[in-house]
C-alpha positions in Angstrom: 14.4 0.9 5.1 13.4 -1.5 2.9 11.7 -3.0 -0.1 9.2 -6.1 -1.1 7.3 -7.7 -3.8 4.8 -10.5 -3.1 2.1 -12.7 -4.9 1.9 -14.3 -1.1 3.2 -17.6 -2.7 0.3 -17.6 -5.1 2.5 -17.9 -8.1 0.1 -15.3 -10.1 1.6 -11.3 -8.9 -0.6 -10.1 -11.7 -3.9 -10.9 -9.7 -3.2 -11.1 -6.3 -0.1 -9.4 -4.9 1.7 -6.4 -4.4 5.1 -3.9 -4.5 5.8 -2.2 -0.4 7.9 0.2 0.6 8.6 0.0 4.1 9.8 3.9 5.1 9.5 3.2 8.8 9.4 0.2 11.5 10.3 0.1 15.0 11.5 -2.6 17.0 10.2 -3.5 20.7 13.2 -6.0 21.1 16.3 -3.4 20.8 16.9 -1.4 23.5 16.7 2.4 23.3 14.6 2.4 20.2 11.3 2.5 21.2 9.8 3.4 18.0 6.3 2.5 18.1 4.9 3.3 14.9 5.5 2.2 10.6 5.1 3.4 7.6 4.9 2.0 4.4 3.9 2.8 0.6 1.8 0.1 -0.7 1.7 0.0 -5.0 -1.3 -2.0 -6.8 -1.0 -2.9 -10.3 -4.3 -3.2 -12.0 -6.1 -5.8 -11.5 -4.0 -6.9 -8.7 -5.5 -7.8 -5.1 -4.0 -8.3 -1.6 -4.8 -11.8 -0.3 -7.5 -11.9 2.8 -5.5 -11.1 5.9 -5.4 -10.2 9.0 -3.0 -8.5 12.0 -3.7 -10.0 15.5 -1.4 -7.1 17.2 -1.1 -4.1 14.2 -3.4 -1.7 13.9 -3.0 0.4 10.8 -4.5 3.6 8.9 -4.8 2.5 5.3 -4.7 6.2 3.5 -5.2 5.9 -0.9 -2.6 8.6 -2.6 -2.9 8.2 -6.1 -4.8 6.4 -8.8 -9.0 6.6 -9.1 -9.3 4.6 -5.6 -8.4 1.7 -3.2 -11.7 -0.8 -3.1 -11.0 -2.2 0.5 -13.6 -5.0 2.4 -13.6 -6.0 6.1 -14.2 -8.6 8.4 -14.0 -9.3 12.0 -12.6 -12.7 12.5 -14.5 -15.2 14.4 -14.3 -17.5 16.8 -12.9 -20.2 14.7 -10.6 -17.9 13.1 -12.6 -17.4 10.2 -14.9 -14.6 8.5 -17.3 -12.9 11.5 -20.9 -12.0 9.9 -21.0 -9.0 12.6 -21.3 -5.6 11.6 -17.9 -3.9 12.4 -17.6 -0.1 14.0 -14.8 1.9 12.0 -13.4 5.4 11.3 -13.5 6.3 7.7 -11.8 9.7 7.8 -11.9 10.0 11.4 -15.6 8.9 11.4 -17.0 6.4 12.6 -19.4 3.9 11.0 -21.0 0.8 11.3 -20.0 -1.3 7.8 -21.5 -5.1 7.5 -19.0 -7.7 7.2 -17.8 -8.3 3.9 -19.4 -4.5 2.4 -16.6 -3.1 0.1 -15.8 0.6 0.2 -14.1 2.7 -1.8 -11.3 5.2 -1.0 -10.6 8.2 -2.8 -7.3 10.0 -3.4 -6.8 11.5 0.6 -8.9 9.1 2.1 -8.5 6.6 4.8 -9.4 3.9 6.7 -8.5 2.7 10.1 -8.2 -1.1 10.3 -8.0 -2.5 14.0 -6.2 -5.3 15.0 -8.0 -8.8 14.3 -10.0 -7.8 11.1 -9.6 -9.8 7.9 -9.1 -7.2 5.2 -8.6 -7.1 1.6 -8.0 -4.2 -1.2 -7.3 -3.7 -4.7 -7.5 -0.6 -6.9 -11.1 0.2 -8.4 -11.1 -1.5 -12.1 -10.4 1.3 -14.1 -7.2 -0.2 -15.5 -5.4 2.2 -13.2 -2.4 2.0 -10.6 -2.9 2.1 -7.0 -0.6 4.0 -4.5 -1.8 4.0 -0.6 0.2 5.0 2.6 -0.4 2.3 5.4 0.8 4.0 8.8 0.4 1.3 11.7 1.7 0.6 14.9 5.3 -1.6 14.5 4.9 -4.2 11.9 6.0 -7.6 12.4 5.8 -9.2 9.2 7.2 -12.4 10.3 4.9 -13.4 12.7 1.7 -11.3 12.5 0.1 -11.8 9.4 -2.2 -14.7 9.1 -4.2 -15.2 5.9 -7.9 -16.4 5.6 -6.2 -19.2 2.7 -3.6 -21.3 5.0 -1.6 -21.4 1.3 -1.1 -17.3 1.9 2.9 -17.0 2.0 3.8 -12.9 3.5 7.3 -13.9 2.0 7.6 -16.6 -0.6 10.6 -18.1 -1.7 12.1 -16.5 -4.7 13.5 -18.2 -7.4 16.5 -15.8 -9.3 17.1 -15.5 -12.9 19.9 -13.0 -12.1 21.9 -12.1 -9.5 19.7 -9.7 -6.8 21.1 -6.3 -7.3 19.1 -4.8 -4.1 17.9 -6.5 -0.5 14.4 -7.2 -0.1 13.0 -6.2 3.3 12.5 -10.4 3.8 16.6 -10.3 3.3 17.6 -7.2 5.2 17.6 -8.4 8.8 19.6 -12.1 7.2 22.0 -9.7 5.8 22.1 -7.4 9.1 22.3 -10.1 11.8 19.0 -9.4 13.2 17.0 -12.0 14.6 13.5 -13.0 12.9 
């Protein structure tokens, strides 16, 4: 469906950003297409990281593909919309286990994580000086308005500033381009 890259506004996509894919999204607010589900390939350089985030409504299965592994660390978010200290219950491969706040796993190729709706998260590729590919399949994904970042400066869709003319629609530009609402 579409296509993104992102530093989240951080001005340095070498360290913390990332290239998506977005194969699948359903929409709640069109009638007749009830898809409830998305898909999306995420791609890690090395050495780049995802900014601390979070999903107050998507819940998503974060599966690594390809490369030596997907480091990935959780939190619950407190009260004050912060980082919780409690111990969160998850599935790693359909398992569950306790993991303490903040403990970062690692994923191997055909692994995956489950990643429930208000928990900060964060992953990058293991520092191997290897590419990352992962799969994230989640329930509909409303980038616009359910991402919130742990940094207030964290941007899901920063402005870009063109050195030549766009050849291809980024998924921030489809629905502009469509006549979708935001």
């Amino acid at each position: 469906m579409s296509w993104d890259v992102t530093d989240f506004g951080s001005g340095q996509l070498n360290q913390i950003g990332r290239t998506i894919f977005t194969l699948r999204n359903g929409k709640f607010e069109y009638p007749g297409f009830d898809k409830r589900y998305a898909e999306k390939v995420m791609f890690l350089l090395q050495g780049q990281r995802s900014i601390i985030h979070c999903h107050k409504q998507k819940q998503e299965d974060i599966i690594c593909q390809a490369g030596s592994g997907v480091m990935i660390r959780l939190w619950q978010v407190a009260h004050d919309d912060g980082l919780s200290n409690e111990s969160l219950t998850l599935a790693i491969d359909g398992i569950k286990r306790i993991v303490k706040a903040g403990e970062v796993m690692k994923l191997l190729p055909g692994q995956s994580i489950y990643v429930p709706p208000k928990t900060y998260h964060q992953f990058w590729g293991c520092e191997d000086k290897k590419n990352t590919l992962s799969i994230e399949v989640s329930s509909t994904c409303d980038d616009w308005h359910d991402n919130f970042f742990l940094d207030q400066a964290g941007e899901r869709f920063p402005e870009i500033h063109e050195d030549v003319v766009a050849k291809w629609l980024l998924c921030s530009e489809y629905r502009k381009q469509n006549n979708r609402p935001e």
